[in-house]
Each structure stands twice: as C-alpha cells, then as structure tokens.
C-alpha positions in Angstrom: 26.7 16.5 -30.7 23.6 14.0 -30.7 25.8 11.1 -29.7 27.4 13.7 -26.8 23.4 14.3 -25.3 23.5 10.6 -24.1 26.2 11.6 -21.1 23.3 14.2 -20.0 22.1 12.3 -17.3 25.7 10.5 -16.3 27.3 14.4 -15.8 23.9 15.6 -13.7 24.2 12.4 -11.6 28.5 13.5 -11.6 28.2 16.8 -11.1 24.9 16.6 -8.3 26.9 14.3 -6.6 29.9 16.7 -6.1 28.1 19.6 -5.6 26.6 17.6 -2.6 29.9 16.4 -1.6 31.1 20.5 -1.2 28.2 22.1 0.5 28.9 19.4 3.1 26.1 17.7 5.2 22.9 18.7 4.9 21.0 18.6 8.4 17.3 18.1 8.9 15.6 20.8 10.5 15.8 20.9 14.4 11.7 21.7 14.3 11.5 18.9 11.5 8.5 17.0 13.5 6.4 19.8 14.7 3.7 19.1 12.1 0.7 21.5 11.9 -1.9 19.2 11.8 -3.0 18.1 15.1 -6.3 17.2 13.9 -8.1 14.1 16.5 -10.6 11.4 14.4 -11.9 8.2 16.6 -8.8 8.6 18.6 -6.1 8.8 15.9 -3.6 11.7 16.5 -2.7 13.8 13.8 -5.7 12.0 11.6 -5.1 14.0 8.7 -1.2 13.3 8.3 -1.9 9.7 9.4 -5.0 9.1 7.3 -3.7 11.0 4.2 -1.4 8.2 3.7 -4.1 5.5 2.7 -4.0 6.8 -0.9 -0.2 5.7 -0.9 -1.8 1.5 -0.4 -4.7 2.4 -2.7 -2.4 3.4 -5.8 0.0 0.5 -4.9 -2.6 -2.5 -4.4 -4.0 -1.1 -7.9 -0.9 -1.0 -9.4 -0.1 -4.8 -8.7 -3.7 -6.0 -9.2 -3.4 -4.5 -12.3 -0.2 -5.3 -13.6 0.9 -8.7 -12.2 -0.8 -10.3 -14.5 0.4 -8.1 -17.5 4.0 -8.8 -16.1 5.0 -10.4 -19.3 3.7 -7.9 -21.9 6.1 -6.4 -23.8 4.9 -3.0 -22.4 6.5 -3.5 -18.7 8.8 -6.4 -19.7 12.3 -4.4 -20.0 11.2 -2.4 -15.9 8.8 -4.2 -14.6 11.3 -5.1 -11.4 12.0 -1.5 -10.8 8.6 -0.6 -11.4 7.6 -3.9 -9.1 9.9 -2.4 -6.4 7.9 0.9 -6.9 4.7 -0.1 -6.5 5.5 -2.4 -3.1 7.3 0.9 -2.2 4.3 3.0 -2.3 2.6 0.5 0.1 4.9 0.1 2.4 5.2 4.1 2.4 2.0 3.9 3.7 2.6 1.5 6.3 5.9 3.4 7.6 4.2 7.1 7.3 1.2 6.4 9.0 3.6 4.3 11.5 5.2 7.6 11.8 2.9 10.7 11.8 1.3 8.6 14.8 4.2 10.0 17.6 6.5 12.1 15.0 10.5 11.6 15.9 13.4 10.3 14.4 13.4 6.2 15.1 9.9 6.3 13.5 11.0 8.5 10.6 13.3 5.6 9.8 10.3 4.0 8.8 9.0 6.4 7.1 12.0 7.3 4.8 13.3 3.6 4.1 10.0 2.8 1.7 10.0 6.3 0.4 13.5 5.5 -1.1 12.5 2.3 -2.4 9.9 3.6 -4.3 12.4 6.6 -5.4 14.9 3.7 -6.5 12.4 1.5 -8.3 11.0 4.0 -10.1 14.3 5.0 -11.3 15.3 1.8 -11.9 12.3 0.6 -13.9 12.6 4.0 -16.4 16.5 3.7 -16.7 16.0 -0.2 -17.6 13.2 1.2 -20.4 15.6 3.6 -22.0 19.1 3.7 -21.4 20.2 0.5 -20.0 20.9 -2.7 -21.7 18.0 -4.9 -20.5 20.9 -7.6 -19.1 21.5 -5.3 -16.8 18.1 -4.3 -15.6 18.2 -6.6 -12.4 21.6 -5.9 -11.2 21.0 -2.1 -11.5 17.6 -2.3 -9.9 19.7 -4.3 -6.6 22.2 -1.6 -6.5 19.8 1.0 -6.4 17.7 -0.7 -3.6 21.2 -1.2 -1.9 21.4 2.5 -2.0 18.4 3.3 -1.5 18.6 1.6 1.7 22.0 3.1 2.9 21.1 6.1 2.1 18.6 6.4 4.9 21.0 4.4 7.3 23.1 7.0 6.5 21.0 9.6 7.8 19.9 7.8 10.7 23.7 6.8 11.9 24.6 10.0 11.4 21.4 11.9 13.4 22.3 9.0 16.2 26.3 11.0 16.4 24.4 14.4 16.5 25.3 15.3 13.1 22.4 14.4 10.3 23.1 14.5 7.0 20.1 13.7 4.2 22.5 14.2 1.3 22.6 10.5 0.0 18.8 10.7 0.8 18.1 13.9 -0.8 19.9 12.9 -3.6 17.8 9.5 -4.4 14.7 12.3 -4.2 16.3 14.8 -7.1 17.4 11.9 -9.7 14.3 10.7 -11.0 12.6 13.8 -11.5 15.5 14.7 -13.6 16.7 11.6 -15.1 13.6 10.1 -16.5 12.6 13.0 -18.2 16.0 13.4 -19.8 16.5 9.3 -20.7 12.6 9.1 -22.1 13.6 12.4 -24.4 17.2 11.1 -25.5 15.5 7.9 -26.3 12.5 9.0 -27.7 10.2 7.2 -25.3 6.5 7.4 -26.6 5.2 10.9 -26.1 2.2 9.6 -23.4 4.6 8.5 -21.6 7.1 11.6 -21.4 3.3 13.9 -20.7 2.0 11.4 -17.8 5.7 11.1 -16.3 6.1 14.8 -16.6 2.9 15.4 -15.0 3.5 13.4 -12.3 6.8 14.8 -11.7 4.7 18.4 -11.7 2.6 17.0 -9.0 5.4 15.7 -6.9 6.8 19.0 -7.3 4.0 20.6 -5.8 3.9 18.4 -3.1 7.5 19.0 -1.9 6.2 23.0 -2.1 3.5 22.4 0.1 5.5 20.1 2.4 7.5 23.2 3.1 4.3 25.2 4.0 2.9 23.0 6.6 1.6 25.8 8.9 0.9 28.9 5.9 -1.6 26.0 4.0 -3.3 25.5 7.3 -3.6 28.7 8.3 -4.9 29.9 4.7 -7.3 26.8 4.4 -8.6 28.3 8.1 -7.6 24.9 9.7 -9.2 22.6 7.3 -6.0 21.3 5.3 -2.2 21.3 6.3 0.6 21.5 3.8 1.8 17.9 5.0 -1.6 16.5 4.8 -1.7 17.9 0.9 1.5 16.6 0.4 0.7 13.0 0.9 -3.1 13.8 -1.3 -0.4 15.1 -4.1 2.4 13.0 -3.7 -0.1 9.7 -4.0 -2.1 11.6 -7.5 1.6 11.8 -8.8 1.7 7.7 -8.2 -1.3 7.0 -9.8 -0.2 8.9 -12.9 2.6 6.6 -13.1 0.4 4.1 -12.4 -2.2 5.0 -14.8 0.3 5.3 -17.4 1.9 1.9 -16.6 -1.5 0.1 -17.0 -2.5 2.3 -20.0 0.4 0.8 -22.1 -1.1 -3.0 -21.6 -4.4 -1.8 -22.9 -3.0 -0.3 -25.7 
C-alpha cells in the first residue's frame, strides 16, 4: 500500500486532466475586466489593482538577492531552477499585472497571465525536483513545464481571438501545485517546516482566489476602502514571501 501512495499525485494530475477534458472549455467570464476598484492616485487608474502589484517585485528581488548567492547550498541545490524560474516569475507578474490593471482587456491580460504561469510552473517544478524526481531530470522537467506553462496561456488567448476561450490548460497549471507539493513533500517526508510554511502559503493563495471572486462584496463591505482584487494581489504576494521565507530559512539553518 505504501509503495501504491507514490502514484497519488500521477492519478490527480491523470484524472484532473480528464475531468477537464469532459466538462469541455471553460470560458472566462464575459464581465471578466470590470474590476471594482476604480480608485485614481497621481494619475494612475485603478491605483489600488495597479499598485497592489509592487509586493509581487518586492518578494522576487528578495528572493534572488537572497538566494543567488546560496545557489549552491545543498538546501536549494536539487530546485533551485524551478524555484529560480519562480522567483523571476513573481517579478515579471508584477510587470505584466500592473501593465494590465492600467486599461483591463484581453491583449493586456496576455501579459498578465504568461508570468503568473511561470511562476505556477517553477514553483512546481522546483518542489517536484526536491521530492519526487530524480535530480537528472530536474532541468528537463523544469523546460517542459515552462513550455507548458507558456502554451497554456497561448492557448487561451488563440482561442478568445476565435470567440471561444478556454482557461482549462491555464486553470490547470493553477490547481497542481497546491495539490501536488503538499502530497510529494508528505510521501517523501520533506522536513516538517517546510510542509507548515508551503501549506500556509498555499492557505493564503487560497484566500486570495476567494477574494478574487468577491471583487465588488469586499469593496462594498470595506465601504470603498479595499477591493477583493486589490486583496488578492496583498495575499497572493504574503503567500510568496512564505515560500520565500522558507526558501532562505533553509540556508541559515
């Protein structure tokens, strides 16, 4: 039975993947861009959506600053290119979402979901390369994840271009990790810090998404002061540094 748990994540990935593959396409909401924040700071449209995204290059400069030179310590050695492609991810999220919440519509939410995946993918690859995969293979899966990650959001633009969005692929790349990692790091017994400040930050992310889909109810209860996107990037970037902090907690150690 022990020896069976190892297919766990394989048969989630499997099965998610089929179950995608039935529903059919999944389209993104026709109102998709009619944030609630329409708050106006030194000129900036939607300053709190566009602002809110700071935190995103904060976390990710840290990260690097921190860990480049630690790129060798056995700590990060076995992920540190997924986790590499995660932390340039979170910058260029940044970048792309600020680029974005600036004139909301679908050629600039191309730029907006591209680095989004990456960071999904090289998170995902850096934990899989930790705990399940043979190190050898760390590189090659980290490049086919990218490659994913990348057609993934192709595929969603192509598709919105012919009047007939689908986010599955994308949507997909979002679910994994939060399942995965927590199920490779308990199969392999990954050190308990790092199953509580991954979990946590999975939580967070969690929360996020939930407030994401309560842009205007968070505004309206916070009597204008905070939207549910805007607290979606504030949680979505405190989920990052907990990686983060993790990540430069084991060179310390």
């Amino acid at each position: 039975m022990k020896r069976l748990v190892v297919y766990l994540p394989a048969l989630f990935t499997l099965l998610s993947g089929l179950a995608m593959l039935v529903h059919g396409p999944i389209g993104q909401p026709v109102n998709y861009h009619a944030f609630a924040d329409h708050t106006d700071f030194l000129g900036i449209p939607y300053a709190n959506d566009v602002l809110s995204n700071l935190g995103f290059a904060l976390v990710g400069s840290w990260g690097i600053l921190c860990l480049w030179p630690q790129r060798q310590h056995p700590a990060l050695l076995a992920g540190r290119v997924g986790y590499g492609v995660f932390l340039i991810g979170l910058i260029l999220t940044a970048l792309g979402s600020a680029y974005y919440h600036l004139a909301p519509d679908n050629d600039r939410l191309l730029w907006d979901r591209l680095p989004i995946a990456l960071a999904c993918a090289g998170l995902l690859a850096g934990a899989w390369a930790e705990t399940a995969l043979p190190k050898r293979y760390a590189l090659v899966a980290t490049s086919l994840l990218v490659i994913y990650a990348i057609a993934s959001v192709l595929w969603w633009y192509v598709s919105e271009l012919n009047g007939a969005g689908d986010l599955r692929p994308y949507l997909l790349l979002q679910i994994l990790p939060i399942v995965l990692i927590p199920l490779w790091q308990a199969i392999y017994r990954s050190p308990l810090r790092d199953q509580l400040w991954f979990g946590a930050a999975f939580l967070l992310y969690v929360f996020a998404k939930l407030a994401e889909l309560n842009d205007h109810e968070l505004l309206a209860m916070s009597h204008g002061l905070l939207s549910g996107h805007t607290l979606k990037h504030l949680l979505a970037t405190a989920a990052a540094a907990a990686l983060v902090h993790r990540l430069i907690e084991r060179t310390r150690g």
